[in-house]
N, CA, C and O atoms as a GROMACS GRO file, in nm:
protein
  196
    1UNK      N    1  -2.258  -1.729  -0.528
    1UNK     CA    2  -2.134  -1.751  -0.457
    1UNK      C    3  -2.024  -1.666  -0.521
    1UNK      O    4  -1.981  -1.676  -0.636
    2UNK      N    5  -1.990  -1.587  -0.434
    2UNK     CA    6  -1.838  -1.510  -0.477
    2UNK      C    7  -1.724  -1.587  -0.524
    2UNK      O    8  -1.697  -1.694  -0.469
    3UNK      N    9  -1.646  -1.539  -0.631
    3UNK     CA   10  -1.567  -1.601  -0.705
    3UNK      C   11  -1.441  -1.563  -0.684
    3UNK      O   12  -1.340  -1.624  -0.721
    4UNK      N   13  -1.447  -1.430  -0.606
    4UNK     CA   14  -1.316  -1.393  -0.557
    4UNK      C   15  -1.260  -1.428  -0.451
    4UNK      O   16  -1.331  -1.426  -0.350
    5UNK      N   17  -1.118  -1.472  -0.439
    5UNK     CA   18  -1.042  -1.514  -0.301
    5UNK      C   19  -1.069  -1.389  -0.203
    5UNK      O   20  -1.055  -1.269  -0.225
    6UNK      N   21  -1.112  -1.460  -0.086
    6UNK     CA   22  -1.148  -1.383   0.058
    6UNK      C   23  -0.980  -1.320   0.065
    6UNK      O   24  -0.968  -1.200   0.087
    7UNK      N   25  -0.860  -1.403   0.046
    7UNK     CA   26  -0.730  -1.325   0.071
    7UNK      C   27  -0.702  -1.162  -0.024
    7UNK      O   28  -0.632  -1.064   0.001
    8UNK      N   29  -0.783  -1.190  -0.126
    8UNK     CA   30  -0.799  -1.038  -0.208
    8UNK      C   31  -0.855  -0.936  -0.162
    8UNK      O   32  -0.812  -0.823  -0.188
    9UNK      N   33  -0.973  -0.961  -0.076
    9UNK     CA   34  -1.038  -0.872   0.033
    9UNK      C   35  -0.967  -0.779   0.113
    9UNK      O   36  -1.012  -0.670   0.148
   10UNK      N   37  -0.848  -0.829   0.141
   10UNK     CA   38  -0.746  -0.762   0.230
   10UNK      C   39  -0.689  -0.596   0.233
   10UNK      O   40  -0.579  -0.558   0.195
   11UNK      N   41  -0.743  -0.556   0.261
   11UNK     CA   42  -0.672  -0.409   0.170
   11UNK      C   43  -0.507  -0.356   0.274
   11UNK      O   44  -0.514  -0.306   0.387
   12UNK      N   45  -0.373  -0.384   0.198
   12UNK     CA   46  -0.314  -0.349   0.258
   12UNK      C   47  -0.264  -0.190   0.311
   12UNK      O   48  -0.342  -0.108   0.263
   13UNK      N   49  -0.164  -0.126   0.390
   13UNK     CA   50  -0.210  -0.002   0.350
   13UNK      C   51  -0.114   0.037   0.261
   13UNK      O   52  -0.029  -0.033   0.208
   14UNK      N   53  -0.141   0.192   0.245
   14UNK     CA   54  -0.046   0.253   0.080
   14UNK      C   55   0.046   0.320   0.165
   14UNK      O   56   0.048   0.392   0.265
   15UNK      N   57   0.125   0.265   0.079
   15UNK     CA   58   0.308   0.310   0.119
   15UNK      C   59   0.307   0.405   0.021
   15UNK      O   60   0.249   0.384  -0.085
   16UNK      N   61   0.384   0.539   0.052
   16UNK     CA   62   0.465   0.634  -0.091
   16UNK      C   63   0.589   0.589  -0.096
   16UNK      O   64   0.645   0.503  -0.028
   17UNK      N   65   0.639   0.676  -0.209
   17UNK     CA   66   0.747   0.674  -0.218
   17UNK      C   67   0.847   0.665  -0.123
   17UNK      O   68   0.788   0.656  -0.015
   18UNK      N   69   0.983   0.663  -0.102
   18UNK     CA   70   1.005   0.732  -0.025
   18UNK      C   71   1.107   0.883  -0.019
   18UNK      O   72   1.183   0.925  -0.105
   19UNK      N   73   1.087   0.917   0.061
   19UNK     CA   74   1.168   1.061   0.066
   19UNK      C   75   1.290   1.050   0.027
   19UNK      O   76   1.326   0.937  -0.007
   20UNK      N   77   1.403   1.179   0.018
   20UNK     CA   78   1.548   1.154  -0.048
   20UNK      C   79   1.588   1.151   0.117
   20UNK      O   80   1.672   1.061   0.123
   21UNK      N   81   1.582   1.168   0.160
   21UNK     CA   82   1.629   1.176   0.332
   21UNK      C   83   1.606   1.000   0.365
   21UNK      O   84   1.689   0.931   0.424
   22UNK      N   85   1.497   0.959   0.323
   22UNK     CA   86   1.472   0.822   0.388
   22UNK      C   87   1.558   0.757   0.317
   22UNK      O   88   1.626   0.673   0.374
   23UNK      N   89   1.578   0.781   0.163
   23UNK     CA   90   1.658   0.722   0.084
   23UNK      C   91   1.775   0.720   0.136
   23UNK      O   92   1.822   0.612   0.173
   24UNK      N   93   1.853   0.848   0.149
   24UNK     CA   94   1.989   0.789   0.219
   24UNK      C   95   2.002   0.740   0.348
   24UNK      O   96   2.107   0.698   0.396
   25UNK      N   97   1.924   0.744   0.390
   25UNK     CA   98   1.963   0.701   0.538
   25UNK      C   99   1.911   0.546   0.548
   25UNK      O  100   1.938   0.478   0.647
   26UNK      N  101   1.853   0.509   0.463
   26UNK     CA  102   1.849   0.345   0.446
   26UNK      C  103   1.953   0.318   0.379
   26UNK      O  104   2.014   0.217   0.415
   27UNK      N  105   2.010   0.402   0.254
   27UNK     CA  106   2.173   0.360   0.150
   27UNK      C  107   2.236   0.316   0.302
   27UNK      O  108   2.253   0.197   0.329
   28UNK      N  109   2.269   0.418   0.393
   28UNK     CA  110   2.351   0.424   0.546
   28UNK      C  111   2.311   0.287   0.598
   28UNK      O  112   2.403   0.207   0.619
   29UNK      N  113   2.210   0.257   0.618
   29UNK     CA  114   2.194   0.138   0.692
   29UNK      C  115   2.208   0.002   0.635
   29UNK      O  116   2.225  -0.110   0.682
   30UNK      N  117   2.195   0.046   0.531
   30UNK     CA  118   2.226  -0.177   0.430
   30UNK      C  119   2.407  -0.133   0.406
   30UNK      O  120   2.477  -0.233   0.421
   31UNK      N  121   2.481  -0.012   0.374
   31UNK     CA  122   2.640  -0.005   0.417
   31UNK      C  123   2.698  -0.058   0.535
   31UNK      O  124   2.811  -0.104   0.552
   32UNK      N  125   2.568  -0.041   0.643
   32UNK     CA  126   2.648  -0.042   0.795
   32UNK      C  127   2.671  -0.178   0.807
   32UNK      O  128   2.765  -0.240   0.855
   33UNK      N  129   2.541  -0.221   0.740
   33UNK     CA  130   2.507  -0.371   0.775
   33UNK      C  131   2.587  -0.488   0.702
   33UNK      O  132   2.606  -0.602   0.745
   34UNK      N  133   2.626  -0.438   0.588
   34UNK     CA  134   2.768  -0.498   0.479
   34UNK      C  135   2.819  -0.483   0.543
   34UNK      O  136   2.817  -0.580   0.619
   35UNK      N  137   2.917  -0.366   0.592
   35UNK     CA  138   3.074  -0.375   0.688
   35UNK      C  139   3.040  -0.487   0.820
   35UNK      O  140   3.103  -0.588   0.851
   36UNK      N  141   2.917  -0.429   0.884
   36UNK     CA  142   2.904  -0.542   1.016
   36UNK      C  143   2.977  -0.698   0.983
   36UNK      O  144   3.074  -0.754   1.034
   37UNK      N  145   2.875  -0.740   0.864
   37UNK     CA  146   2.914  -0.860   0.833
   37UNK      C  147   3.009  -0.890   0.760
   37UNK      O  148   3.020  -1.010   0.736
   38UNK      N  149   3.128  -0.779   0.687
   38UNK     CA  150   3.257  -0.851   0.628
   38UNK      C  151   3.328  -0.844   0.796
   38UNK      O  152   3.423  -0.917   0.820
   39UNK      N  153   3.276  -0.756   0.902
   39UNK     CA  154   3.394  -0.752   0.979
   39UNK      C  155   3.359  -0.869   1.086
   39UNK      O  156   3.436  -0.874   1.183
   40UNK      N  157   3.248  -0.968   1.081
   40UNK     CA  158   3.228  -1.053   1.152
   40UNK      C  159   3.296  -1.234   1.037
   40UNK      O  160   3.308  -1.354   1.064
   41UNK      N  161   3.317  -1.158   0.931
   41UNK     CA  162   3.338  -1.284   0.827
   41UNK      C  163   3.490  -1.277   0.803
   41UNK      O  164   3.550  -1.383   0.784
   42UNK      N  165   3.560  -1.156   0.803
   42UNK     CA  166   3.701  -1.159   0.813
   42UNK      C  167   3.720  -1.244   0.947
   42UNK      O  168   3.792  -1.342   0.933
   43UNK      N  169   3.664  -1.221   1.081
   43UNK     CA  170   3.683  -1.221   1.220
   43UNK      C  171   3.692  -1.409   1.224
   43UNK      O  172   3.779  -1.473   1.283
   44UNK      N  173   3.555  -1.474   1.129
   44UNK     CA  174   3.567  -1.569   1.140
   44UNK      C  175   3.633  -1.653   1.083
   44UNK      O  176   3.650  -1.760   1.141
   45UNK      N  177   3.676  -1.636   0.983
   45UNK     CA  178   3.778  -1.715   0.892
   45UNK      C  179   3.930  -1.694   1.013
   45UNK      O  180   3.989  -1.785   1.071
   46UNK      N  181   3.956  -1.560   1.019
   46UNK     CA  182   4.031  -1.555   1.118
   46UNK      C  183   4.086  -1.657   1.217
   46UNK      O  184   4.203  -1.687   1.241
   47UNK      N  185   3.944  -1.715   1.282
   47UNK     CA  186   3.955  -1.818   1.324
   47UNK      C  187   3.969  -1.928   1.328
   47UNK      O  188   4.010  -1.994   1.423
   48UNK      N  189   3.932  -1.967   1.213
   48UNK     CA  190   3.919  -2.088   1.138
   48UNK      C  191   4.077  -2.128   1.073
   48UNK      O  192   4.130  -2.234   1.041
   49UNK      N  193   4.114  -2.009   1.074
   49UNK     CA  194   4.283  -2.047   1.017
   49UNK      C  195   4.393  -2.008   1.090
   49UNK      O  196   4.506  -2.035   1.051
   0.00000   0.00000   0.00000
């Protein structure tokens, strides 16, 4: 009887690195996604007061 977990079997696939291009343009997208949400959290306090 095998002793190893069947979930180890799994082979996921291989990611690289990533590129300097992918790099910034994800920096760009978790920035966009901060401003989105201070300008939906200013918006709501806004309201709230």
């Amino acid at each position: 009887m095998p002793t190893d977990d069947a979930r180890s079997q799994i082979a996921l696939p291989a990611q690289g690195a990533l590129s300097t291009d992918e790099t910034r343009e994800l920096g760009r997208l978790v920035i966009a996604g901060a401003l989105l949400v201070l300008v939906f959290a200013v918006a709501g306090a806004g309201l709230v007061v």
